[in-house]
Backbone bond lengths (Angstrom), bond angles and torsions (degrees), N, CA, C in turn:
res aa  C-N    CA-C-N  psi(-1)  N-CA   C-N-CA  omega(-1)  CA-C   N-CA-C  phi
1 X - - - 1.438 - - 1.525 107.96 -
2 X 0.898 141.65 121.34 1.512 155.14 122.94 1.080 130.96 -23.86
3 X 1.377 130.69 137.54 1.178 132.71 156.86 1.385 131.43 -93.51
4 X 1.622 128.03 147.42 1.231 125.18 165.93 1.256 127.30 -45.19
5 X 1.953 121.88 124.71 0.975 108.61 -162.26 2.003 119.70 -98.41
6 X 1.771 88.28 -3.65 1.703 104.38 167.40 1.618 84.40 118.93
7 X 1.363 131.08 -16.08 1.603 123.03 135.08 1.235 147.79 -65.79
8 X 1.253 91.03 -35.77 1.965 94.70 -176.10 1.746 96.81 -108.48
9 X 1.077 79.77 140.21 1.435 101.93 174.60 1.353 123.04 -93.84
10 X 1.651 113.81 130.40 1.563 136.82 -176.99 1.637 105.71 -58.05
11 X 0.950 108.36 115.02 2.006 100.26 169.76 1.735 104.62 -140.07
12 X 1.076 120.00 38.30 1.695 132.02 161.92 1.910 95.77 -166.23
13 X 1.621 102.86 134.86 1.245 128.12 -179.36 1.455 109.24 -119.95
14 X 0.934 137.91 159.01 1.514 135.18 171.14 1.645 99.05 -137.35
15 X 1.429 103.67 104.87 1.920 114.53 167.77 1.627 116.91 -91.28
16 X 1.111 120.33 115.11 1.699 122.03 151.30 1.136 106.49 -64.73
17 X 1.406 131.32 165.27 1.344 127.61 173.90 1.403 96.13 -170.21
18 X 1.387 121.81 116.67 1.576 132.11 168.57 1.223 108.76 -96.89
19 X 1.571 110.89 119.38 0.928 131.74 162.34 1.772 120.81 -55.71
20 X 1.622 139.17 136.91 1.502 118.85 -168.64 1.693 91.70 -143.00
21 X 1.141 107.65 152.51 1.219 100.36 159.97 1.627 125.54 -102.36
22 X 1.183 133.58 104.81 1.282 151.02 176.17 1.783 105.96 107.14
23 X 1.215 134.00 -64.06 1.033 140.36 161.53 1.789 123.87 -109.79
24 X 1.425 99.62 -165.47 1.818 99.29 177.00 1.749 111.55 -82.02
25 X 1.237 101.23 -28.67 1.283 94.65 173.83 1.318 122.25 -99.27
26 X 1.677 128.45 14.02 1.030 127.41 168.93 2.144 109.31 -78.45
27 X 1.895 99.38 -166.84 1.975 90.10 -170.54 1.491 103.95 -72.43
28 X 0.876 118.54 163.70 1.472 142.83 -174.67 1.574 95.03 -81.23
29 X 1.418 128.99 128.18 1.597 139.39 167.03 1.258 127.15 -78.17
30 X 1.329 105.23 72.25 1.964 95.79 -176.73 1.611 105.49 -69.75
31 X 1.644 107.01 154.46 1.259 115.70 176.68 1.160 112.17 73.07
32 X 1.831 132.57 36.27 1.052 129.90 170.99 1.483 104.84 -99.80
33 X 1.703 119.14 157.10 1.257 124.90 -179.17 1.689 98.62 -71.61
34 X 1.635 135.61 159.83 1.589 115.67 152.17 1.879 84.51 -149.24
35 X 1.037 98.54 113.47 1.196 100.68 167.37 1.794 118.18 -130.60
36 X 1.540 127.80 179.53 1.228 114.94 167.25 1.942 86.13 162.22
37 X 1.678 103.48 -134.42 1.567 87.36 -170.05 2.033 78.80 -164.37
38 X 1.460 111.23 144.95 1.281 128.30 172.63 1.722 113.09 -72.70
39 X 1.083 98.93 161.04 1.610 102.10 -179.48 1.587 129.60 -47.84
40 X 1.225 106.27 -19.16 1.320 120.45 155.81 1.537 139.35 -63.03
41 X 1.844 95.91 -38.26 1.362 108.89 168.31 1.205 126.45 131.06
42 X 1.921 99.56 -28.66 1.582 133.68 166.28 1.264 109.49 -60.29
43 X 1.442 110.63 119.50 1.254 130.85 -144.84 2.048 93.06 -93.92
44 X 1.528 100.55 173.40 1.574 101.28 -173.28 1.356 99.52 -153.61
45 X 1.430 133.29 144.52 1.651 134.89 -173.35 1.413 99.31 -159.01
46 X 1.573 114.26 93.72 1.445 105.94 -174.98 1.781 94.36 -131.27
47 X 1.176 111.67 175.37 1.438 126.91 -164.80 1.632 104.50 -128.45
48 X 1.099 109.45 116.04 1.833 117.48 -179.21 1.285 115.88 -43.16
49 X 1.303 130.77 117.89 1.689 109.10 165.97 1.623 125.74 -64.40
50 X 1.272 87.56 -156.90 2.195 91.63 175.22 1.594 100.96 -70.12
51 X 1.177 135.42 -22.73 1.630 112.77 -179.44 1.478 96.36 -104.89
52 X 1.388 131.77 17.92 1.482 111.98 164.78 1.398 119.75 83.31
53 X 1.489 107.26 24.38 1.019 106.50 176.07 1.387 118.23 -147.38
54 X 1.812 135.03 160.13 1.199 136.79 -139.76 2.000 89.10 -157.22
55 X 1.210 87.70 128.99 1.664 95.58 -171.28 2.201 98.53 -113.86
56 X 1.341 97.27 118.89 1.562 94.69 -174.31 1.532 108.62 -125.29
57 X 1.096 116.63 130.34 1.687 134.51 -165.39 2.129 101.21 -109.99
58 X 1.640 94.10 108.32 1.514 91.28 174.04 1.667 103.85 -167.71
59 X 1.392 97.00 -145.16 1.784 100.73 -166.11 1.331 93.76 -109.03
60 X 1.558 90.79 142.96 1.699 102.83 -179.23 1.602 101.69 -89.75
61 X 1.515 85.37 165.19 1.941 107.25 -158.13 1.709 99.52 140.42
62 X 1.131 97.36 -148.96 1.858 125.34 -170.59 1.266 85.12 -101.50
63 X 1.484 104.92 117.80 1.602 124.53 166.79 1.803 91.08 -98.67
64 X 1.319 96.42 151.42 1.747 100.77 148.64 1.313 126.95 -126.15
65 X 1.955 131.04 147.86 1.080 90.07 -141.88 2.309 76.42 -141.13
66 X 1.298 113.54 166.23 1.349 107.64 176.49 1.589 111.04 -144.82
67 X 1.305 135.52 111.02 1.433 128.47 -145.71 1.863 73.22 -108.91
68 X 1.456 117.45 159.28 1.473 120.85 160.08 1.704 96.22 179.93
69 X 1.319 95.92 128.64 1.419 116.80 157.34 1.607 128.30 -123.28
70 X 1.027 143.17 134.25 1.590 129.04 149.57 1.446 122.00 6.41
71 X 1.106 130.40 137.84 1.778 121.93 174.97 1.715 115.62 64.10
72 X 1.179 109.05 -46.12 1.235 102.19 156.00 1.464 155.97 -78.01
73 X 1.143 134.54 157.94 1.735 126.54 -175.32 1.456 88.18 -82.42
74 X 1.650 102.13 134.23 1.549 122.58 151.05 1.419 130.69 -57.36
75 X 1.176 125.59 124.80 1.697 115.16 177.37 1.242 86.13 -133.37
76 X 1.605 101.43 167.50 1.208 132.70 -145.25 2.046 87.58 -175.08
77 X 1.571 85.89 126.77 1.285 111.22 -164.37 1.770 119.75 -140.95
78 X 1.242 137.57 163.83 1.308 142.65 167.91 1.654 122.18 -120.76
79 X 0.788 119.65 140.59 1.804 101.19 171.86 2.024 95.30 -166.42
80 X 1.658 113.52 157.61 0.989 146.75 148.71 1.561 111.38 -53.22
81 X 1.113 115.29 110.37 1.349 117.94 171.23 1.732 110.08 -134.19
């Protein structure tokens, strides 16, 4: 794999994303919903595993993103990826 050399342009990203409960260093949320859609628009609906985490493949830009499980408060978030 290669890297960008400040010519070619990135158009697939690969995000980890750990799910936490209250902060980053709080437990990790297995079985949380995280869905939303990549900068493109192509939407994503994946479910956390046992370490709390959800691996999402798309176009870089402003992803948006919505974590929700049972018992827990829903957030709903934006970020640069």
């Amino acid at each position: 794999m290669s890297r960008p050399n400040g010519s070619e342009k990135v158009t697939e990203v690969t995000l980890t994303l750990y799910i936490h409960e209250g902060s980053v260093s709080g437990s990790v949320i297995s079985g949380a919903r995280v869905y939303g859609n990549d900068a493109s628009g192509k939407s994503f609906d994946l479910t956390t595993d046992s370490n709390g985490l959800v691996s999402i493949t798309g176009a870089p830009g402003k992803w948006y993103f919505t974590a929700s499980k049972i018992g827990y408060e829903t957030v709903s978030w934006n970020k640069d990826i």
